[in-house]
N, C-alpha and C positions, 0 to 999 in steps of 0.2 A: 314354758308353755302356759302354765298356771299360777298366779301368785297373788296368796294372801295374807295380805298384811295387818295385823291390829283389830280382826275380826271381833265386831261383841253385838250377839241378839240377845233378846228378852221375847218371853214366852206367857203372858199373862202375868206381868211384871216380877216373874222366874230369871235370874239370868240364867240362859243355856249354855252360851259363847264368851270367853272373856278373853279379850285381847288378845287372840289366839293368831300366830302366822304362821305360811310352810309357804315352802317353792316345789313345785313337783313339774319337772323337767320333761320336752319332748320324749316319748317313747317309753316312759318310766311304765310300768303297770302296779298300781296302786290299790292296798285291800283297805279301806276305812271301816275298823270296826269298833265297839264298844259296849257299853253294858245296854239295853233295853231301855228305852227313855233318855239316853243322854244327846241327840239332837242332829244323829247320821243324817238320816232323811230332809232334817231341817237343811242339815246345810248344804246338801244337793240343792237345796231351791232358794238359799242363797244366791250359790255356784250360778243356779239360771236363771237367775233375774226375778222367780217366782214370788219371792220375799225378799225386802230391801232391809238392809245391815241397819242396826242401832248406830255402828260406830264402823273405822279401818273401810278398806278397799279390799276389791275382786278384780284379776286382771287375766284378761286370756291376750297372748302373742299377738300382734297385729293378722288378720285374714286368717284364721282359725275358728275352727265352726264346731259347735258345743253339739251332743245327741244325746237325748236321754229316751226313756220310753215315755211314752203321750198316755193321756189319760182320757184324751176328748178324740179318742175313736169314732168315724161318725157310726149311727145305725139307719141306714138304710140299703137299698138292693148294689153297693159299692161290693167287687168281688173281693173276698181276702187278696188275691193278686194285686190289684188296683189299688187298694188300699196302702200296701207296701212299697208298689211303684209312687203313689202321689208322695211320702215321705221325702223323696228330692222335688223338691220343690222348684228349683231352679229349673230339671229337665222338664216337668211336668209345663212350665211360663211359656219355658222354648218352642217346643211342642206347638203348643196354644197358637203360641203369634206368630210360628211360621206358617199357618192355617190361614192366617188371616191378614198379615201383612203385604202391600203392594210396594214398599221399600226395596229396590233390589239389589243395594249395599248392604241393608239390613236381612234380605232373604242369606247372600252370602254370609254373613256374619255367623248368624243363628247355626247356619249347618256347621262351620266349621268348631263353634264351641262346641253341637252334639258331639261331633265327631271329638273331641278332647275331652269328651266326661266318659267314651263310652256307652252314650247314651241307648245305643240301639243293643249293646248286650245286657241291658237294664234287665230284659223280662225275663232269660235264663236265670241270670243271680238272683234276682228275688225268687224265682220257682225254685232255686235249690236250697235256698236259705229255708223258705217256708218247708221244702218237704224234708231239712234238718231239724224243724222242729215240727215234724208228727203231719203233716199236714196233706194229705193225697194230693195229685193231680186233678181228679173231680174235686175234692173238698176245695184248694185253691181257687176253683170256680164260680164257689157257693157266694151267698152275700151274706154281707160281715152279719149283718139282722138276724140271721142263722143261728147264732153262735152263744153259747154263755159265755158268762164271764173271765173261766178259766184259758178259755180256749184264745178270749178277745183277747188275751193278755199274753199271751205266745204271737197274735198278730201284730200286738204295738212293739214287743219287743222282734220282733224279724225285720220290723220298721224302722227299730233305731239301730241294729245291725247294717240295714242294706244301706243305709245315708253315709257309711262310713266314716264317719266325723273325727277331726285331731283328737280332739276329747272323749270319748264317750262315757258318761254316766248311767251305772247298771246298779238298782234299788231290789235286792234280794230274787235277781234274775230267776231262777230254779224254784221259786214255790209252786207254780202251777206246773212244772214241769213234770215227767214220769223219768225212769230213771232213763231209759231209751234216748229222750231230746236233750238230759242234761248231759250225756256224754258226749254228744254231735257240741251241746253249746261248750262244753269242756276244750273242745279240741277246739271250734273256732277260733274262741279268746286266748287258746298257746298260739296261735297263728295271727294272732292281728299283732299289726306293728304299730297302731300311732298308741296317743296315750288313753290308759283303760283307768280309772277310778272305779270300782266295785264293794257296794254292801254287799255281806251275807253272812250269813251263818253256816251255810257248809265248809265245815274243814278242809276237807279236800279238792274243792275246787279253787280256795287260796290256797295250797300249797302246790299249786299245777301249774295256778296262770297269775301267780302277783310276782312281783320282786321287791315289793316296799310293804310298809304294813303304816297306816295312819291311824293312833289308836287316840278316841274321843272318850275321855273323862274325866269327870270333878271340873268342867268348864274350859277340857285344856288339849292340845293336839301336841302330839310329840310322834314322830316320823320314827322310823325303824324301819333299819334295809335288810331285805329279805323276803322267805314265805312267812305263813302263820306259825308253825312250829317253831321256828326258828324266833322270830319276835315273844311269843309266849317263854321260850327258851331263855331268849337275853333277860326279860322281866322275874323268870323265875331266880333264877340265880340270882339278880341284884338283891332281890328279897325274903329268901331263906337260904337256909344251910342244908347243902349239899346232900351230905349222907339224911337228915329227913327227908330230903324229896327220893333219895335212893330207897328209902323205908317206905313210904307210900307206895312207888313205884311197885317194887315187891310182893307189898300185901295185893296190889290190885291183880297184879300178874299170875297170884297165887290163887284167888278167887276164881277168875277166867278159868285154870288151869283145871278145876274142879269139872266143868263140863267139858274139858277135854278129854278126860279118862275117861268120863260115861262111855264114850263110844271109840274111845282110843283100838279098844278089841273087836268093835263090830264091824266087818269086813266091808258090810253095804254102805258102812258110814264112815269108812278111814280114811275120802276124802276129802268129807265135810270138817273134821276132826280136823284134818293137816290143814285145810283155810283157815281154823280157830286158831292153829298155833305160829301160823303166817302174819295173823292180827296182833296175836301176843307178840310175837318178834318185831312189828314196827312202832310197839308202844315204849312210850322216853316218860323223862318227868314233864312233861306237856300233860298228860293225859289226870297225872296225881295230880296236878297245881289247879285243874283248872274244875276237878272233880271236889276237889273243898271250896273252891268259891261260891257255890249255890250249896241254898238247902238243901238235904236231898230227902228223897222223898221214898218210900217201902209200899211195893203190894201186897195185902195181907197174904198169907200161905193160905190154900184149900185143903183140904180134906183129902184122902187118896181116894182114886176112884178105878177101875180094873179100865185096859186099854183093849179093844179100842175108844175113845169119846165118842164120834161121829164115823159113822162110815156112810158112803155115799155108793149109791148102784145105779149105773145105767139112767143117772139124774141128767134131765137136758134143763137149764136156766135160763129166762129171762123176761123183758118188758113188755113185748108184743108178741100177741097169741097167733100160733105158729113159726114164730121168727125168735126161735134158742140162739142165745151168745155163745154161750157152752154146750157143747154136746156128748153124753152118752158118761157122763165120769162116773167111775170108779175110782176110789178115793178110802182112807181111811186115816186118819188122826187120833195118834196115842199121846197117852198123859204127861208124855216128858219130850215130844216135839219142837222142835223150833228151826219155824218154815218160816223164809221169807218167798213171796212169790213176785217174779219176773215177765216184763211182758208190758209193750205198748197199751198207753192210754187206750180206753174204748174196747181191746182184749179180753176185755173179763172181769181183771183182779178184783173190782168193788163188788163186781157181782155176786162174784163167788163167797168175799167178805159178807154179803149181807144174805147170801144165800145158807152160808153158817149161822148166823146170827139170829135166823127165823124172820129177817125183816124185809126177805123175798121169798114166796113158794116155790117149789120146784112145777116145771114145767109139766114131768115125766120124772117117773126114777121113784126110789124110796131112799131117804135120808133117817136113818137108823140114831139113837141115841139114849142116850140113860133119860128118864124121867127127872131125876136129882142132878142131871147135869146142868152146873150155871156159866155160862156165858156173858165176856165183859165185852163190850163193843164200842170202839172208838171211833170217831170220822171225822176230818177235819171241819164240815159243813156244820156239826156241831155247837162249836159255839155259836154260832147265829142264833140256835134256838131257846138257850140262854133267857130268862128272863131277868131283863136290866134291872127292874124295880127291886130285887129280892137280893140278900145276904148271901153270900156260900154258906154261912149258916143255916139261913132258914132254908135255901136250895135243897144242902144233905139232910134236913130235918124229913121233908118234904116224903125226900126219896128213900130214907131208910125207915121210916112212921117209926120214927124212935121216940118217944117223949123224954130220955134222959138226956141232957144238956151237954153231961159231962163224957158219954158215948160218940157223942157228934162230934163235938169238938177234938175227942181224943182220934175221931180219923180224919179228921181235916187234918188234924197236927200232922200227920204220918205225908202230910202233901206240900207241908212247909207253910200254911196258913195259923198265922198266932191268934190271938184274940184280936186284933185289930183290926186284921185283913179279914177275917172269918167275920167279922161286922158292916167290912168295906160292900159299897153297893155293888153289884155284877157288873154294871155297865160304868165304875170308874176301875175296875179289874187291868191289866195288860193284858196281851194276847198271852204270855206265859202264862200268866195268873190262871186264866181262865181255861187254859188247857189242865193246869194240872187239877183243877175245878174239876174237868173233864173224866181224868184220871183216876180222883176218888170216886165219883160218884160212879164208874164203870164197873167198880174192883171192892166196894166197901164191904161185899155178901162175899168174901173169898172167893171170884170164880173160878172153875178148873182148867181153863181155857180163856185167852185174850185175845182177841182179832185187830187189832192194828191197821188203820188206812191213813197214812202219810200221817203220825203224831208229831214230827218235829215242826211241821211247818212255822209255830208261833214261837218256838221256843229259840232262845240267843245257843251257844256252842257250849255255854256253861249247863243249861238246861239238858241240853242235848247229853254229857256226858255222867248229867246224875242220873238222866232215865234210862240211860245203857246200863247204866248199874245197878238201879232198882231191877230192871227184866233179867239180870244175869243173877240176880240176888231171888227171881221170883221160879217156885217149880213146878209149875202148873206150865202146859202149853201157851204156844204163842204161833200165832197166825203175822204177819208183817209184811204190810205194803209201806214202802218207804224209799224215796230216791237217796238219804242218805248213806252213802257207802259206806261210809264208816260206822253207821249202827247196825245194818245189813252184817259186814264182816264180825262184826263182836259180839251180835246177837244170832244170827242163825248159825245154824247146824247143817240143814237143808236147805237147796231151791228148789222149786218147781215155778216151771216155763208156760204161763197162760200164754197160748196163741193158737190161730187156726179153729177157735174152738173148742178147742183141749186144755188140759191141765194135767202135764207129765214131768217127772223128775228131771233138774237138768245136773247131770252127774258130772261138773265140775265146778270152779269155785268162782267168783267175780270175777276175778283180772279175765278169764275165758272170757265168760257172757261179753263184758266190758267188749273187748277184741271182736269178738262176733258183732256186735253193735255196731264199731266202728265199720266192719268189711262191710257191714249189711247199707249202709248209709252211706255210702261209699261206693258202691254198685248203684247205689237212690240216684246220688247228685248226676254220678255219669249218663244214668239214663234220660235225665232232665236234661241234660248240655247237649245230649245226641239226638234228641226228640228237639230241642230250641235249634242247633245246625241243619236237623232236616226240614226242618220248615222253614229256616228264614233262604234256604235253597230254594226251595221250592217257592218262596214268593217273589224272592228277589230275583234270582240266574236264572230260572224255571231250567234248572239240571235234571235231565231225564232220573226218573226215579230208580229204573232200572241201575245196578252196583255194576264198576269198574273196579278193576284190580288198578291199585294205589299207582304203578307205574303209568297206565294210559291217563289216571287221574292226574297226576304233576303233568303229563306233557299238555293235558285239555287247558289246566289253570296257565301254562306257560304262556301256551298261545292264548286265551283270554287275556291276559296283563299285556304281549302284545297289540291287541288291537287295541284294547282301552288307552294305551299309553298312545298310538295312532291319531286316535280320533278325539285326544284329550288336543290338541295343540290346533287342530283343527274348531273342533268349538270354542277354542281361545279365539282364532280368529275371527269367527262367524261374530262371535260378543263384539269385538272389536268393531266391526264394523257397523254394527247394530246400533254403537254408541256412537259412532262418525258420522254416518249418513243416513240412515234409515230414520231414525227418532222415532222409534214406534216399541211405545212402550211392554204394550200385551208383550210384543215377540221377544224385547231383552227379559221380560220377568220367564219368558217358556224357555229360552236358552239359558238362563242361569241356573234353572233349578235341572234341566238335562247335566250339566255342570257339574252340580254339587252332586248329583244322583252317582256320576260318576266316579268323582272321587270315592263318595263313600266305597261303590262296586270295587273301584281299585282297592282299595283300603283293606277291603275283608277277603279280596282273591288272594292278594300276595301274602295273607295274614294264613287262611286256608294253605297255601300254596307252603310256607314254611313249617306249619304244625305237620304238613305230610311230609315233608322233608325228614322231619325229625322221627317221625315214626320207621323211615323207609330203614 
């Protein structure tokens, strides 16, 4: 399907690529991962023509169609629907010039490829794909111009879903995601069949939806069949001795295990406790190998402080006066909590986030708290605000008004910044860098409380498994919005369910929620397919609106395909003769397209006519 051979770029006369080839085969699904900077993304745009090779060849199968997601989204009044639909491009041409052409070989033609792409159940699957990821029925209506960036970025990718292409190349699919859309995209990509290439950094959705793993370092691609675990598995082994990774493994399991007993005896908390030791039992020497590959990094300890931190009363939150996200919470937060909270994008979570953090008023309510309570706030929109020109040094200088050098530096150290990096400008930082920038400067005054909104996003899986461990190492509260499942499961204790308005305990552990997700999304799509069936009835059959019981419904579709098949060989002949004697063009262009009208009608009664079959 794909084959690259003798691959070699240069990146500011860097080599990134040397001489690097693989074959990756129809149907294979493919994880391409590696350290931060070694040139994933580069060589997607290799792959699509984006940037031209130093050296070697790119070769896709003959008549195999490449899909990545777009970047040149347009912005104007185009609905998110429309938008998704223009992605086939082909359907979109067809469309067009059946509009406009007086060809009437050509009118035929046209219909009969719609009719082999599908073309007319286009608008179903893209409204169910969009409302798979997050998107209303109204919202699908809205125009893309509407939208930030996050949101625009769930529309190109629903775009490069719906083109379904041999190939599809997917670039850290899940960042803008909530945890809600990544589990609909979770399940799409176990269900697609041609061939998948995927970056990412979440563990768990390569160990769901790859069978190969393409790992890119030191200049060089070397294939491994399998999931993530299993690749980091084969790499471990080649490379240390067994019983120490069994002695990592141990100690970290030991660590974990420490906030299991916390609450091992509290009855309200025995099943947040048993999700902790659900996490412990799926941890291998994956988890030891890949937690010594990064620095890692320590939040200072606070001070103890009497529980509860925050309590919250009959508090309504939010942006526009009279119009609360949240309404009426009762809430209370004690010193050894660790909440992750659940719940669709637009729901709440940041609200509530920043409604802790004092960097939203309460609408109504009183929010109760110690005076000496400090508060660490993360958010990924953060680093934007970053100023480029300045040091992480001179940054935490800044923010802790320390004038000792040797202070500063010693909590930079604790984020895995040495002297050289702590020198380095902000804006030649990575996205990790600069998050664990982030990190320090949230946490440097020991706060008693952490609030967390999506921290993994910049960070590679290495990253990822040393900040599980600094938060399980840290005993101050934690607040946690994060589509990561696997730092969700290692790190909380508790969930609670933002939606409707509310914020309520939800009294079982992930795989639940997860499973509710899917049934909920899953009810979604079906009511999108049964709302697209009643209306293309209603335009096309004009089928009394009024319901039959399925049995009169088969005998109505019987007799329909009946007369359609009647008056089908009949209009054959009308044509015929149109084209013999008549020469009149208007009437063969109005008889063909009666014609193709009919097929199609044929097409979707008999098509209708067997799904009720199969129901009866």
């Amino acid at each position: 399907m794909l084959s690259i051979q003798d691959l070699s770029y240069r990146i500011g006369g860097r080599l990134l690529l040397n001489n690097v080839s693989v074959n990756i085969s129809a149907g294979h699904r493919v994880g391409l991962v590696g350290p931060n900077g070694a040139g994933k993304s580069t060589l997607f745009k290799l792959i699509s023509g984006e940037l031209a090779s130093d050296g070697g060849t790119i070769a896709l199968i003959k008549n195999a169609t490449l899909g990545m997601v777009r970047q040149d989204l347009p912005n104007d009044e185009t609905t998110i629907l429309d938008v998704v639909l223009a992605a086939d491009t082909e359907r979109a041409q067809l469309l067009k010039e059946a509009e406009s052409t007086e060809d009437m070989d050509r009118i035929g033609a046209i219909y009969d490829r719609l009719n082999e792409i599908n073309a007319y159940d286009a608008p179903s699957r893209a409204a169910s794909i969009l409302a798979g990821l997050g998107f209303t029925e109204h919202a699908q209506a809205q125009p893309i111009s509407s939208y930030s960036g996050g949101w625009r970025a769930r529309v190109a990718l629903a775009a490069a879903l719906f083109l379904q292409p041999n190939v599809l190349l997917l670039d850290e699919p899940t960042n803008h995601l909530d945890f809600e859309s990544m589990v609909w995209l979770e399940n799409f990509l176990m269900r697609y069949r041609e061939t998948l290439i995927i970056i990412s950094h979440d563990r768990d959705i390569l160990n769901k939806t790859v069978d190969h793993i393409l790992h890119l370092e030191n200049q060089k691609l070397v294939q491994y069949t399998g999931n993530y675990d299993q690749f980091e598995r084969e790499r471990a082994e080649k490379r240390m001795n067994q019983q120490a990774l069994h002695e990592r493994q141990t100690a970290q399991k030991a660590q974990m295990m420490k906030f299991v007993d916390r609450f091992r005896a509290s009855a309200s908390k025995a099943r947040q406790a048993q999700s902790r030791l659900k996490a412990i039992e799926k941890m291998d020497i994956v988890d030891a190998i890949m937690a010594e590959r990064v620095t890692a990094f320590t939040f200072p300890e606070p001070k103890e402080m009497k529980s509860p931190l925050i309590r919250l009363e009959k508090v309504d939150a939010g942006y526009t006066k009279g119009r609360p996200v949240l309404r009426g919470l009762d809430l209370h937060i004690n010193n050894n909590d660790r909440i992750a909270l659940l719940g669709a994008n637009g729901n709440g979570k940041s609200t509530l986030i920043k409604l802790l953090s004092d960097r939203l008023a309460p609408m109504a309510g009183d929010i109760l708290k110690s005076a000496k309570l400090k508060v660490g706030y993360f958010a990924q929109f953060q680093t934007d605000e970053l100023d480029v020109t300045l040091t992480p040094f001179e940054t935490m200088k800044a923010a802790m008004e320390e004038p000792s050098e040797v202070k500063v530096r010693s909590a930079l150290y604790q984020f895995g910044f040495d002297k050289h990096k702590a020198d380095t400008k902000v804006g030649e930082l990575s996205g990790g860098e600069k998050a664990r920038l982030l990190f320090c400067l949230m946490s440097f005054d020991a706060p008693h409380i952490m609030l967390l909104d999506e921290p993994t996003n910049h960070l590679d899986m290495d990253a990822r498994e040393a900040l599980m461990q600094a938060l399980n190492n840290y005993s101050g509260a934690i607040i946690l919005v994060s589509h990561d499942t696997h730092l969700v499961e290692c790190v909380a204790d508790q969930l609670w369910l933002v939606a409707d308005g509310k914020c309520v305990p939800f009294d079982d552990d992930l795989d639940a929620y997860r499973k509710q997700v899917i049934r909920q999304r899953r009810l979604e799509r079906e009511k999108v397919k049964q709302d697209s069936r009643s209306q293309k009835q209603e335009r096309q059959s004009a089928v009394a609106a009024a319901a039959v019981d399925q049995e009169q419904e088969a005998q109505r579709l019987e007799s329909l395909i009946a007369d359609l098949n009647q008056r089908k060989p009949e209009l054959e002949n009308e044509i015929a003769l149109c084209c013999s004697a008549d020469n009149d063009p208007a009437r063969l262009k109005h008889l063909s397209k009666l014609y193709a009208d009919l097929e199609k009608e044929l097409t979707r009664t008999e098509a209708a006519l067997a799904s009720l079959i199969n129901d009866l």
